[in-house]
N, C-alpha and C positions, 0 to 999 in steps of 0.2 A: 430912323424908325418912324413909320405915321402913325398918324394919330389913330387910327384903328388899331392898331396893332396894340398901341397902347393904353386905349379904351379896353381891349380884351382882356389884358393881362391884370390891370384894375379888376375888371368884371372879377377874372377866375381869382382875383384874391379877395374879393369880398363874397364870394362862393362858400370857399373853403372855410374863410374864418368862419361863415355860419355853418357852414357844414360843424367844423370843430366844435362850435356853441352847442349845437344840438346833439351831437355825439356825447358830450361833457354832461350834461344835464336829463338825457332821457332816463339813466337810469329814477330820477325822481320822478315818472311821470308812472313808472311803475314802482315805486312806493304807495302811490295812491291807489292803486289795486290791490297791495298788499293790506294796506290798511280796511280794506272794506271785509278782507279774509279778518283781521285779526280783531276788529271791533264784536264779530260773530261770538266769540270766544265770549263765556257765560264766568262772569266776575265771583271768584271763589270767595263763598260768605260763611263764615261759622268756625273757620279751623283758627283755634288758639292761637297768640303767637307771643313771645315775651314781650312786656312792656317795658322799653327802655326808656332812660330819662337824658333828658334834651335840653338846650339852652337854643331861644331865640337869638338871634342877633340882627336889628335893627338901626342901621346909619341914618341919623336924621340931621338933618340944616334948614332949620325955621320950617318947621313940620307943625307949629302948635292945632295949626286946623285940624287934621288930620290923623294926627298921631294918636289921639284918645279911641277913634274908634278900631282902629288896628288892636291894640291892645286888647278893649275889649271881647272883638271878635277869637281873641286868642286863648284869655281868661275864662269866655263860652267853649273850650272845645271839650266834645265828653271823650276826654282823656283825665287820668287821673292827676289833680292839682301837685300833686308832690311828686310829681316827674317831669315837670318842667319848668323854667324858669326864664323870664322874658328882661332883657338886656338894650339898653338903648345907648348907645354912642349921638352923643348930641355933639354936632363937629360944624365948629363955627358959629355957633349961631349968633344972633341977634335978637329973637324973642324969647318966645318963654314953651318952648319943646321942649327944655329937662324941666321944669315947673311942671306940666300937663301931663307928662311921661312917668315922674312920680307919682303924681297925683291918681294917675291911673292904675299906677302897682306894677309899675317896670322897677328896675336896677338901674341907675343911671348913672354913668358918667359922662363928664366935660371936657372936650379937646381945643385946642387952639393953637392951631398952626397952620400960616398963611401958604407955609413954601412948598411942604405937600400934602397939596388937595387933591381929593380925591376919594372913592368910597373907598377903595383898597386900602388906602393909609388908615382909614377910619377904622374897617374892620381890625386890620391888624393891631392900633391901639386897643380897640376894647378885646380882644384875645387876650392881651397883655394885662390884662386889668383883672380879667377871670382869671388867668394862671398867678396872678401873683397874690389877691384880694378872696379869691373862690375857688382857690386849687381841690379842698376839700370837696366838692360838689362831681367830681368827677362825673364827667358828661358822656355820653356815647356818642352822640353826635350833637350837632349846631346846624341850625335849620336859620338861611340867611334872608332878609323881608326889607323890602324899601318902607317908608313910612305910610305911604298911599295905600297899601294893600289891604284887603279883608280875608279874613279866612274862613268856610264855610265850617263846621261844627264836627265834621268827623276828618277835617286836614290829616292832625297827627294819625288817628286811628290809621287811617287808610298809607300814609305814609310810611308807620311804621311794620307792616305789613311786608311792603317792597322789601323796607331794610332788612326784616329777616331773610329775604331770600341770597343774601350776602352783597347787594349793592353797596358799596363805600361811599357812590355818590348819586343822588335819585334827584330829576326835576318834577315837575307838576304842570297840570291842567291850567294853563292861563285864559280867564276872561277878563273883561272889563267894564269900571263903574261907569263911565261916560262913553259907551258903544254908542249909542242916537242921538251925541251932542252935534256932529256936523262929518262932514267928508272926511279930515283927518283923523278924527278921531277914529272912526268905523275903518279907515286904513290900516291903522296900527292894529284893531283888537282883531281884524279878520285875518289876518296877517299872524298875528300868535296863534288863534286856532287855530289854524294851518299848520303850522310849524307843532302845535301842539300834535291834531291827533293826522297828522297826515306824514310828518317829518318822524318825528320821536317815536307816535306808535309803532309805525312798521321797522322802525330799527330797533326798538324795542323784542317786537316778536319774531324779526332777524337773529337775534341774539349778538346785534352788532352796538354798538355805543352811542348813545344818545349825545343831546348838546344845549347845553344851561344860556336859559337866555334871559342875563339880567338880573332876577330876581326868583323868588318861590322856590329854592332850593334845599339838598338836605347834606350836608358833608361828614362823613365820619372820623370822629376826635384824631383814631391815629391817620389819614390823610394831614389835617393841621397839624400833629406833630412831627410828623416824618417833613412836611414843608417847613415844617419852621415857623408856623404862624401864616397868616396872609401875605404871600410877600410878588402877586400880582397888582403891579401898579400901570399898565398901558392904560388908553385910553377907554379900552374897552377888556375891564379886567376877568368878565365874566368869561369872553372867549378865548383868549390868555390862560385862562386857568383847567377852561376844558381841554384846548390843545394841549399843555403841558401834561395831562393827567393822561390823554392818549397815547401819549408820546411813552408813557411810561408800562402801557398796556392795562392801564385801571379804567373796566366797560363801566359806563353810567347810564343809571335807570332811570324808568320813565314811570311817572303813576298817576293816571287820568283820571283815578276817583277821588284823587287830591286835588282840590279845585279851591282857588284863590281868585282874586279881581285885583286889577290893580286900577290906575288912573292915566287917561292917555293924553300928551299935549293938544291942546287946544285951537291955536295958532298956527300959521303958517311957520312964522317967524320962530318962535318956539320950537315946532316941526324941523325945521332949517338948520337950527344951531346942535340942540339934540343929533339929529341925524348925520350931520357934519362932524364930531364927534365920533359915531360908530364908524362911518367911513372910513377917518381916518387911524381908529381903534383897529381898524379890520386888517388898513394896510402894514401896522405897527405888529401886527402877531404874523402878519404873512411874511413881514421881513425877517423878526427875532424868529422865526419856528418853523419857518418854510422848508428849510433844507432837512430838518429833523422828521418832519413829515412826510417830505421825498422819502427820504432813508426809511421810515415804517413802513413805508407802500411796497418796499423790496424786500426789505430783511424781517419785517415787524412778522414773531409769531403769533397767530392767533387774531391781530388787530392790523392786519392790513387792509381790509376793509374800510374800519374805520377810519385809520388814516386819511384814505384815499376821499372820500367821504369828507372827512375835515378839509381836509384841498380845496376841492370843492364846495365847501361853505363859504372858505377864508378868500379863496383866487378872485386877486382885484381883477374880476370880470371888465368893471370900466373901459381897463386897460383894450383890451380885445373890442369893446364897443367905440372906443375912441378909433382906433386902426379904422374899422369897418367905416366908419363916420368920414374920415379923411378920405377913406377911398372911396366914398361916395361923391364925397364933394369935389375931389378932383374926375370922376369923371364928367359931375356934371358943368365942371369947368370945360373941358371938352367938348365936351356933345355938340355944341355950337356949330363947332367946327363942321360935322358931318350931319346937319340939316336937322330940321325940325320934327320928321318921321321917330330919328332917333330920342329926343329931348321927351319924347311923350311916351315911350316905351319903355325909358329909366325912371322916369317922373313916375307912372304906372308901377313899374316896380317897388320902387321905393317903398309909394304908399303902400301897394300889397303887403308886403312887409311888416311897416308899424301896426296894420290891421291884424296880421298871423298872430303879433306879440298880443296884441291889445284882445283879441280874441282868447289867446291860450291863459292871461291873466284873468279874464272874466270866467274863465271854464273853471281854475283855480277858485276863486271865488264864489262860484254858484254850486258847483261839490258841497264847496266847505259850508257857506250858507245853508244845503240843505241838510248836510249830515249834526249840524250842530243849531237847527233852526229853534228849536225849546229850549236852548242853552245860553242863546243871547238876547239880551235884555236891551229891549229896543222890540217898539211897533212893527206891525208886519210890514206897510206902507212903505216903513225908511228902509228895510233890512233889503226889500227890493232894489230901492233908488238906490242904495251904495253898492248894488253888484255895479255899477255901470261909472263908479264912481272910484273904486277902488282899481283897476289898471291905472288910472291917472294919476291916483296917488303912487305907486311903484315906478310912473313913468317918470316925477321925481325926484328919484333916486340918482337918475341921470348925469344933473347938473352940481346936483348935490357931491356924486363921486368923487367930480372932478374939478371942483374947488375944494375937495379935501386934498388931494394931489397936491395942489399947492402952496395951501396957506399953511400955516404955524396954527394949530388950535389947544384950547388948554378945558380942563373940565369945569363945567359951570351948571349950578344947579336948576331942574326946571320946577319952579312953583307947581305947587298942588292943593287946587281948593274946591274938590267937588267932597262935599261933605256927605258921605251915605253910611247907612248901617247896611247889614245883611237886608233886613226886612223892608226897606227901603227900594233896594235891588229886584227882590222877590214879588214886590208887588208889582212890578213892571214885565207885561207878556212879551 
């Protein structure tokens, strides 16, 4: 065979796999047209709804900084005081975040156990702790908070809103306290609005299943009892427990007038191991759940969509960019061969290429910047510079993948020390 012939056949399979990529993925590029239909829709204000009572649950590990103003933002909501009650698992610590957690009028209990770590293990102990110590308090549901978070003042209202319309599992509006700290940080937070109202809304007003990411959730009592307590422990429990609930054909809602903040790593490095982490979370539920997802995409009634959908969120993509990647690189081990003409046409290629991507994340990002431009906190100046900023961070992701591919990783907490109130936030245009 010559080397042409075997340049081509390279060529047409890095073709295709992009061809496949963007076949896989354009239905998201129409979500985001969907979402511009569904943001139109006029937020229904005034109709009654029963007020159910709710237990926070909050995982903390040396949160002392942090942890008082969470609370308090929670203790402000004008929801009524004797329908909800705020829960703090202090797991692991070394300071004094059940001290500060008291102090501020949480529930608290102390865990310690070195062998499993993890929030999952954490929530499930204090589940344990309310069924056995506050069975009487009989909950409707349990609304789940990292320590970092703030709540703005009508959360629950608006949350429990959704729950009447029989969601068993609702997520919320993610912003963030440190959006205009630097380039990662503005990664992360434009990155959740995104996924908030350009992902969730339109499958939201799809009538098709949302997807929990992380934190700012709402779960209903019989979901925990029907699981058995918390008993997702992957690396990345929070998409583990969305899959599994798909899987079972329980839709999960979305409510954008539910608006929390939370705190974004600061660091690269931080950045790095975090993210290392979800990666390797992601390939952990694509191996335990993948086949059962297949099978919904076939047989699932009513939630084959979703499914399919979840696929699509969880599919170690990497994988498909590493292929492309190899056959890139053996053509340009090639090319040599057949002259210089050619080495500048794939060179050329190439870059086109990483420009299409680099382009279509910045289009991503200049949407979402303008459709949420009052909403994020951060100067007009920076909000600009991180459109240009924000591809590079996703570009990231990369290298990230695929050291997760190989290493061994274990869960390790990321400090959190930007100290804000609500009014703090608010004062920032």
């Amino acid at each position: 065979m010559m080397v042409r012939d075997v340049l081509d056949i390279l060529s047409q399979f890095v073709l295709y796999i992009g061809i496949l990529f963007s076949l896989i993925f354009v239905y998201k590029v129409v979500y985001i047209l969907i979402a511009f239909r569904a943001r139109r829709e006029k937020h229904q204000e005034g109709k009654e709804v029963p007020l159910r009572k709710y237990a926070f649950l909050i995982p903390a590990r040396n949160e002392e900084l942090v942890i008082g103003q969470l609370i308090k933002s929670i203790k402000n909501q004008n929801y009524p005081k004797e329908l909800f009650d705020i829960y703090v698992i202090a797991d692991n610590c070394t300071d004094r975040t059940a001290q500060f957690a008291r102090e501020a009028g949480a529930i608290v209990a102390e865990r310690f156990n070195q062998k499993q770590v993890g929030k999952g293990y954490a929530l499930n102990h204090l589940l344990n702790v309310i069924e056995t110590d506050y069975a009487s308090k009989r909950y409707d549901g349990y609304f789940v908070f990292d320590a970092d978070n703030l709540l703005d003042e009508n959360y629950i209202v608006e949350m429990n809103k959704t729950f009447d319309q029989g969601y068993k599992i609702i997520t919320s509006y993610r912003n963030s306290k440190n959006y205009d700290q630097n380039w990662i940080t503005s990664g992360y937070a434009l990155w959740f609005l995104y996924e908030a109202e350009f992902l969730n809304r339109p499958r939201m007003y799809l009538d098709t299943s949302c997807v929990i990411s992380g934190t700012g959730f709402l779960v209903h009592s019989d979901i925990i009892k029907e699981n058995g307590g918390w008993v997702h422990h992957l690396l990345t429990e929070d998409i583990e427990f969305t899959v599994s609930q798909i899987i079972k054909g329980v839709k999960i809602g979305y409510c954008g007038h539910a608006v929390f903040y939370d705190e974004q790593p600061t660091t690269f490095s931080q950045s790095w191991k975090q993210r290392l982490r979800w990666a390797k979370g992601f390939y952990q539920v694509f191996m335990n759940y993948g086949k059962e997802l297949f099978l919904g995409m076939i047989r699932g009634k009513g939630y084959r969509f979703s499914c399919f959908d979840m696929m699509m969120t969880i599919l170690p993509i990497v994988i498909v960019s590493m292929l492309s990647l190899i056959g890139n690189a053996l053509i340009f081990l090639l090319v040599p061969f057949e002259g210089k003409g050619l080495i500048q046409t794939y060179l050329i290629g190439g870059l086109t290429g990483i420009l299409w991507v680099y382009c279509l994340l910045f289009g991503i990002g200049l949407v979402t910047t303008i459709m949420e431009w009052k909403k994020i906190r951060c100067p007009g100046w920076k909000k600009i510079v991180y459109l240009f900023t924000f591809p590079l961070f996703l570009f990231t992701y990369l290298p990230i993948s695929i050291v997760a591919l190989f290493k061994k990783i274990e869960w390790k907490p990321i400090p959190h020390t930007v100290v804000k109130s609500l009014d703090d936030l608010r004062s920032r245009s």
